[in-house]
CHARMM internal coordinates of N, CA and C (Angstrom, degrees):
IC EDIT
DIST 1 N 1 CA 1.4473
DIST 1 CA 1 C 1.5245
ANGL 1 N 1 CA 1 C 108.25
DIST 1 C 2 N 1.3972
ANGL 1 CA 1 C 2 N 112.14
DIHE 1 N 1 CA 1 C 2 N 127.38
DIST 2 N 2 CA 1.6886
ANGL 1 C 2 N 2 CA 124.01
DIHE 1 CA 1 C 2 N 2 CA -173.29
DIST 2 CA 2 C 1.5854
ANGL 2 N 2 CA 2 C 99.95
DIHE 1 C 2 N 2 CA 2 C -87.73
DIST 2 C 3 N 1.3234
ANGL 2 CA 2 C 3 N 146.19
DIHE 2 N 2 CA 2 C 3 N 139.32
DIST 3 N 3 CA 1.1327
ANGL 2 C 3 N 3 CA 136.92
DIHE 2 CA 2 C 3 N 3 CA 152.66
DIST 3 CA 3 C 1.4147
ANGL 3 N 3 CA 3 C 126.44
DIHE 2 C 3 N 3 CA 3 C -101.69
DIST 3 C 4 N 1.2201
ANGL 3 CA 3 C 4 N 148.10
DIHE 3 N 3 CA 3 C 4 N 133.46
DIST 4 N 4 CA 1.5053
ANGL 3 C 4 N 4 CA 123.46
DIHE 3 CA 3 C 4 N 4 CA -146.22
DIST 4 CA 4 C 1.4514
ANGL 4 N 4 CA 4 C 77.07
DIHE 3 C 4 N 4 CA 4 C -127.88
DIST 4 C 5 N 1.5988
ANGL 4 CA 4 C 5 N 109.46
DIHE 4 N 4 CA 4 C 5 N 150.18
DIST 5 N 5 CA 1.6865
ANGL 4 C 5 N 5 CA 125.03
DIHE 4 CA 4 C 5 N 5 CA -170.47
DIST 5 CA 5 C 1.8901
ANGL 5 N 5 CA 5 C 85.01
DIHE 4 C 5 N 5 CA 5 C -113.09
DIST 5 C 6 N 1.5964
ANGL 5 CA 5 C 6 N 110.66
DIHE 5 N 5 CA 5 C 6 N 150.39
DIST 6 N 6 CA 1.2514
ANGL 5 C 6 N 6 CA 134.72
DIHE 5 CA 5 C 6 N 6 CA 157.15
DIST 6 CA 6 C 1.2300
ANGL 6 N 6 CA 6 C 111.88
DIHE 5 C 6 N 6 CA 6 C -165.07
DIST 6 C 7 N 1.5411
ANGL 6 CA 6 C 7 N 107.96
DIHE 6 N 6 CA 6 C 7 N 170.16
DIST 7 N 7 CA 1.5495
ANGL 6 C 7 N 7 CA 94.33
DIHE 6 CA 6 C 7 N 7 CA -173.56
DIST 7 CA 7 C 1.7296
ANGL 7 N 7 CA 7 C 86.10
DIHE 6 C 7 N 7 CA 7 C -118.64
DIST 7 C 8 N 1.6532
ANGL 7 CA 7 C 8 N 107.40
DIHE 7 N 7 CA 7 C 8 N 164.51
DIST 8 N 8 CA 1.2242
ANGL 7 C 8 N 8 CA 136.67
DIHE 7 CA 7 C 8 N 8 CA 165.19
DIST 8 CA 8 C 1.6831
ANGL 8 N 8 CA 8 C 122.18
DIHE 7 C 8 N 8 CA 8 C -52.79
DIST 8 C 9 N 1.6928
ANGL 8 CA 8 C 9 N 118.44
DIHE 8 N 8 CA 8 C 9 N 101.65
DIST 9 N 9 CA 1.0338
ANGL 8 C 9 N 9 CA 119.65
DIHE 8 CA 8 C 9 N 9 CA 160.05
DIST 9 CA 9 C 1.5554
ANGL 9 N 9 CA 9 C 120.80
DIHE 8 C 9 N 9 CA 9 C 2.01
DIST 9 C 10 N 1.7686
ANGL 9 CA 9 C 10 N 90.52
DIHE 9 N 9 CA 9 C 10 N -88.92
DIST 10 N 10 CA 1.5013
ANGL 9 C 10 N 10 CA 106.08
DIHE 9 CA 9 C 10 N 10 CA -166.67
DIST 10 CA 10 C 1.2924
ANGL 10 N 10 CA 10 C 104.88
DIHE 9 C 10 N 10 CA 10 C -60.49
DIST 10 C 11 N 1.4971
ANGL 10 CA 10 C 11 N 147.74
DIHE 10 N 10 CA 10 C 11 N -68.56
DIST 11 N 11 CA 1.2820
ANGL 10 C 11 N 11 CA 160.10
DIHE 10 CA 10 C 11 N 11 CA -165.67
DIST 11 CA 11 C 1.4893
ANGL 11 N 11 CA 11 C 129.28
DIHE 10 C 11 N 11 CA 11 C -57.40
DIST 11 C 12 N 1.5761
ANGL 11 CA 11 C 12 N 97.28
DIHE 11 N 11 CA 11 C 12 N -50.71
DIST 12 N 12 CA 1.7011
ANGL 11 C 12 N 12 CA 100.27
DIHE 11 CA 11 C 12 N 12 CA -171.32
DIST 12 CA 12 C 1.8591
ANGL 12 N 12 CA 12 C 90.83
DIHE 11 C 12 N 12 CA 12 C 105.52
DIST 12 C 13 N 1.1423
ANGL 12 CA 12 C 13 N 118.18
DIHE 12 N 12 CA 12 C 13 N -28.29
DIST 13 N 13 CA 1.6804
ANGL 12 C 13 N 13 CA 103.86
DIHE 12 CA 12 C 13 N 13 CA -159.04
DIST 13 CA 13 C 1.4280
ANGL 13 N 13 CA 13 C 114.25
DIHE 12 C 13 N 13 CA 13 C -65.57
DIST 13 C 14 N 1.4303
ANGL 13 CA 13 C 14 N 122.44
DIHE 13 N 13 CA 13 C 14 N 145.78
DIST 14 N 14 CA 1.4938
ANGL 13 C 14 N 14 CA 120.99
DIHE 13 CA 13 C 14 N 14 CA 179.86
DIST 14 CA 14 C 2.4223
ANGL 14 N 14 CA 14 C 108.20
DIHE 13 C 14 N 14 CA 14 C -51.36
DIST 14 C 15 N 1.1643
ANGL 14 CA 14 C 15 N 116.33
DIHE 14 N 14 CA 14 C 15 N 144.34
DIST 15 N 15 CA 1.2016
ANGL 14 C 15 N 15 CA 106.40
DIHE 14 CA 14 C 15 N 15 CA 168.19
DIST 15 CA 15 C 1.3874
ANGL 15 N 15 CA 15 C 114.21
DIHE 14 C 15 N 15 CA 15 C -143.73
DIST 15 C 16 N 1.7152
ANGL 15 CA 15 C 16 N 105.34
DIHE 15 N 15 CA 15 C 16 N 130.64
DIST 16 N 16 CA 1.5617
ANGL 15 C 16 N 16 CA 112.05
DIHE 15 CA 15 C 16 N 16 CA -170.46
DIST 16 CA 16 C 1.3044
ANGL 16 N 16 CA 16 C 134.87
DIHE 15 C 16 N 16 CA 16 C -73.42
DIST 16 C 17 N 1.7639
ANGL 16 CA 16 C 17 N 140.00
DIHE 16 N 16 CA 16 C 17 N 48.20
DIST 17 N 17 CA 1.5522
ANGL 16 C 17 N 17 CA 144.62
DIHE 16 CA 16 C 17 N 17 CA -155.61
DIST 17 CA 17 C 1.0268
ANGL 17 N 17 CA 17 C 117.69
DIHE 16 C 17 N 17 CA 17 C -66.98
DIST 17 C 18 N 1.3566
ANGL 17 CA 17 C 18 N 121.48
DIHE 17 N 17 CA 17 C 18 N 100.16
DIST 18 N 18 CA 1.7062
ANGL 17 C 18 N 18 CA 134.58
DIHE 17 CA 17 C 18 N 18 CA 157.24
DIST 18 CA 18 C 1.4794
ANGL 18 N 18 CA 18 C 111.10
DIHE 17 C 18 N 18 CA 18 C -23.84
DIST 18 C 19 N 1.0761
ANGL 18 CA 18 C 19 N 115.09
DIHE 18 N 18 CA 18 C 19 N 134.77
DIST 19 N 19 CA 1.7073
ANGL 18 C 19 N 19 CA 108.64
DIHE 18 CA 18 C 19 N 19 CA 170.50
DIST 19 CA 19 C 1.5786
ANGL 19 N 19 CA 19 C 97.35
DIHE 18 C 19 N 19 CA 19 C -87.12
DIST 19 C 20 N 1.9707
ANGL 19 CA 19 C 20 N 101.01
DIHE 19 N 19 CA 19 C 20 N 149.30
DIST 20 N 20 CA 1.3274
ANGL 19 C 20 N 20 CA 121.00
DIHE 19 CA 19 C 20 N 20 CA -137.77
DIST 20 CA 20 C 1.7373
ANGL 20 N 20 CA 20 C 134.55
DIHE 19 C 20 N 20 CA 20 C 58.10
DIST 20 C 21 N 1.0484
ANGL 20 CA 20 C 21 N 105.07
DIHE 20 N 20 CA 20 C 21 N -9.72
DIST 21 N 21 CA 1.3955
ANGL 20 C 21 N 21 CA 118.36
DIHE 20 CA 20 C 21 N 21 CA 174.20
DIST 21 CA 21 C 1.5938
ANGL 21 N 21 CA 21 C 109.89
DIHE 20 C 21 N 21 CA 21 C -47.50
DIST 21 C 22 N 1.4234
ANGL 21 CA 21 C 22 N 119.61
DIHE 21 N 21 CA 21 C 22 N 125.96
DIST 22 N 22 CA 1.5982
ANGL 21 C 22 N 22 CA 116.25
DIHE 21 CA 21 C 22 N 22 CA 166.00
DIST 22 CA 22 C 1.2323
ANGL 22 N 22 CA 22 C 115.96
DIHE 21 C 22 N 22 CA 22 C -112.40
DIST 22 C 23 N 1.3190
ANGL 22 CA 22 C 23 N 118.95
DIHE 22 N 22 CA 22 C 23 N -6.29
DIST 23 N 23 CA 1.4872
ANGL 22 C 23 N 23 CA 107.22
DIHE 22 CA 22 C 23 N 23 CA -171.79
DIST 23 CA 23 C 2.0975
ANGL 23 N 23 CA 23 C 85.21
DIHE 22 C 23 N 23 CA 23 C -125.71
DIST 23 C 24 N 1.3267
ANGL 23 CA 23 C 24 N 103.01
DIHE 23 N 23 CA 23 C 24 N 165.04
DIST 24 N 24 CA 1.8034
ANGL 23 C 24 N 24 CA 101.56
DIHE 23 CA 23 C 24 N 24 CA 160.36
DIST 24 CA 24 C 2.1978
ANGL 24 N 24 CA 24 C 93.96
DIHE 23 C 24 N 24 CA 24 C -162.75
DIST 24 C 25 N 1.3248
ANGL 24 CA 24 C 25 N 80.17
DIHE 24 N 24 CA 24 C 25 N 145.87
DIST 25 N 25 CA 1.5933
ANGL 24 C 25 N 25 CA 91.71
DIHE 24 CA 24 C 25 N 25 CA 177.71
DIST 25 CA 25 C 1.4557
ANGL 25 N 25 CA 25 C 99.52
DIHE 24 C 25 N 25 CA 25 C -108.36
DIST 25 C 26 N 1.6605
ANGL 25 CA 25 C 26 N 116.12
DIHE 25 N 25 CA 25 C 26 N 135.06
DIST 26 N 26 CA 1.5160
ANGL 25 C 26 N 26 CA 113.79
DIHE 25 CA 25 C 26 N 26 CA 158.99
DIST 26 CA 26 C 1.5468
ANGL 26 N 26 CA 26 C 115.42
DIHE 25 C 26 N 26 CA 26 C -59.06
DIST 26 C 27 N 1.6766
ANGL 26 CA 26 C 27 N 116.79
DIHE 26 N 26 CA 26 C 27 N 138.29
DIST 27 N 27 CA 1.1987
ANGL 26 C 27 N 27 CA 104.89
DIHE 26 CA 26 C 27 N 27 CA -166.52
DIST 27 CA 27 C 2.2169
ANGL 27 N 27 CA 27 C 94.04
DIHE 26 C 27 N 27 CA 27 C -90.13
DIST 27 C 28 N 0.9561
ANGL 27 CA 27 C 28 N 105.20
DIHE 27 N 27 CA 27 C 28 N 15.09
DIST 28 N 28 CA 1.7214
ANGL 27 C 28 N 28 CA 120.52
DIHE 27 CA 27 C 28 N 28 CA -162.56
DIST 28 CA 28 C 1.2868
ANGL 28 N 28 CA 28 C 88.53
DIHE 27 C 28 N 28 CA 28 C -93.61
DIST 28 C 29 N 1.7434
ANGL 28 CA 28 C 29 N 130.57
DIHE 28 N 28 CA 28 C 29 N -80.88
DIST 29 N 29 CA 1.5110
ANGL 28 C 29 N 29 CA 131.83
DIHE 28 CA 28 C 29 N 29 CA -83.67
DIST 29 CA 29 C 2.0210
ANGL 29 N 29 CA 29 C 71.05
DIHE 28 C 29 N 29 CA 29 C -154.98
DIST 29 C 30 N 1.3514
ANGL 29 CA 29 C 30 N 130.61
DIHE 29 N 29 CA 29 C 30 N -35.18
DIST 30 N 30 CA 1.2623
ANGL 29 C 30 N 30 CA 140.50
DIHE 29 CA 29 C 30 N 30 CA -167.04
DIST 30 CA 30 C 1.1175
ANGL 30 N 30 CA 30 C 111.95
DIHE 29 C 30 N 30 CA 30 C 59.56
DIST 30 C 31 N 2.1229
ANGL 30 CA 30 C 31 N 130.10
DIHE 30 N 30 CA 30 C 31 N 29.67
DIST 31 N 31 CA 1.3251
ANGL 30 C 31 N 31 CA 117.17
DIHE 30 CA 30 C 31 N 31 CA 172.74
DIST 31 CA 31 C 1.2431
ANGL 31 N 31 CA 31 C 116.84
DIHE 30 C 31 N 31 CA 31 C -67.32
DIST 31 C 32 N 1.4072
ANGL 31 CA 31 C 32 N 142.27
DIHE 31 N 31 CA 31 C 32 N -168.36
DIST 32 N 32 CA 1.0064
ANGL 31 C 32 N 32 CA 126.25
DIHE 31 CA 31 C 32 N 32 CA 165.18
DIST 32 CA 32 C 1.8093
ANGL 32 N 32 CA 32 C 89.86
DIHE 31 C 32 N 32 CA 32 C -142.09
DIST 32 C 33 N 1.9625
ANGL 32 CA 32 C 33 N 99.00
DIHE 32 N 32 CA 32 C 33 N 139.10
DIST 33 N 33 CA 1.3909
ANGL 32 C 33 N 33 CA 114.08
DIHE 32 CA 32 C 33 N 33 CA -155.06
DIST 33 CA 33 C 1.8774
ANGL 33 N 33 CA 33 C 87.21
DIHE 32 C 33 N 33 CA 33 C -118.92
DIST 33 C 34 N 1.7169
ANGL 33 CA 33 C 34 N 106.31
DIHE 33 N 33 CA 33 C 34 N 127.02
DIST 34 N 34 CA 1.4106
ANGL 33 C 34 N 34 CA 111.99
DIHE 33 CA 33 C 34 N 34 CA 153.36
DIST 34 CA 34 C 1.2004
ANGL 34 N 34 CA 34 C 128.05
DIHE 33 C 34 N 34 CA 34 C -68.91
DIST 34 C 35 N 1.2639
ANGL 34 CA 34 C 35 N 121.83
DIHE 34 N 34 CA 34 C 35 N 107.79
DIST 35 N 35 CA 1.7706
ANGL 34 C 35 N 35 CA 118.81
DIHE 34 CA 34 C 35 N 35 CA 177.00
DIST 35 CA 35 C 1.7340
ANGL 35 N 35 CA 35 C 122.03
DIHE 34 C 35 N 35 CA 35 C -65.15
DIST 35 C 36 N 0.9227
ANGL 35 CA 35 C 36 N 129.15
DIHE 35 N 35 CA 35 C 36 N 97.72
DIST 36 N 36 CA 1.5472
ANGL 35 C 36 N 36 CA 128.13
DIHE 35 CA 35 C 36 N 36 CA -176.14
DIST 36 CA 36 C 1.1824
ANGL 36 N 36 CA 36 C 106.44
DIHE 35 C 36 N 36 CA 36 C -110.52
DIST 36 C 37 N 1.6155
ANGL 36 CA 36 C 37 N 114.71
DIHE 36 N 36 CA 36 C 37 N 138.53
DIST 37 N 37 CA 1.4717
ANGL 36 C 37 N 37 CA 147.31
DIHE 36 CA 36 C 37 N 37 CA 172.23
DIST 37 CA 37 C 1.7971
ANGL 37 N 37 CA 37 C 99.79
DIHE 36 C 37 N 37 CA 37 C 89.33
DIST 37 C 38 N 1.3001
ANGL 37 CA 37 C 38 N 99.84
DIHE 37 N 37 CA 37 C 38 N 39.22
DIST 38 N 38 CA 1.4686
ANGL 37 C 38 N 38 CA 105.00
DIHE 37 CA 37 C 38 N 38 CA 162.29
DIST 38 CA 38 C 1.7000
ANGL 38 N 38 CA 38 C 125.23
DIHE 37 C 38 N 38 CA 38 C -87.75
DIST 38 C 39 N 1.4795
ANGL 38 CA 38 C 39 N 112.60
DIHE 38 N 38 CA 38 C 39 N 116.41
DIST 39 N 39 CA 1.4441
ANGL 38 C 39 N 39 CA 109.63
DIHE 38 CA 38 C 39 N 39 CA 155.64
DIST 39 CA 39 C 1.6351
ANGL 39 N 39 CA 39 C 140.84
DIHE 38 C 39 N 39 CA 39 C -39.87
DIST 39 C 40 N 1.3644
ANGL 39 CA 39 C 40 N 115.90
DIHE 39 N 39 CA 39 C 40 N 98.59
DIST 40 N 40 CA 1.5139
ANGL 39 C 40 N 40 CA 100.93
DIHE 39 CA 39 C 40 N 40 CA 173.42
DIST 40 CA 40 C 1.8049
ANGL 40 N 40 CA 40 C 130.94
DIHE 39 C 40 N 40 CA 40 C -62.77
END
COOR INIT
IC SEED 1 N 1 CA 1 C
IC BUILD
């Protein structure tokens, strides 16, 4: 399992995305970020 690092729009905070993942919640700030141009 690959985990891909980005950080949070709203926050700045680091955030951890599963590959295939479409949805991710900041574990900081609790936005919740749409993942687009993801592979199924």
């Amino acid at each position: 399992m690959k985990i891909e690092k980005t950080v949070c729009p709203y926050c700045g905070a680091n955030m951890k995305i599963l590959p295939g993942q479409k949805h991710a919640e900041c574990e900081y700030c609790g936005s919740s970020v749409v993942i687009t141009g993801v592979e199924s």
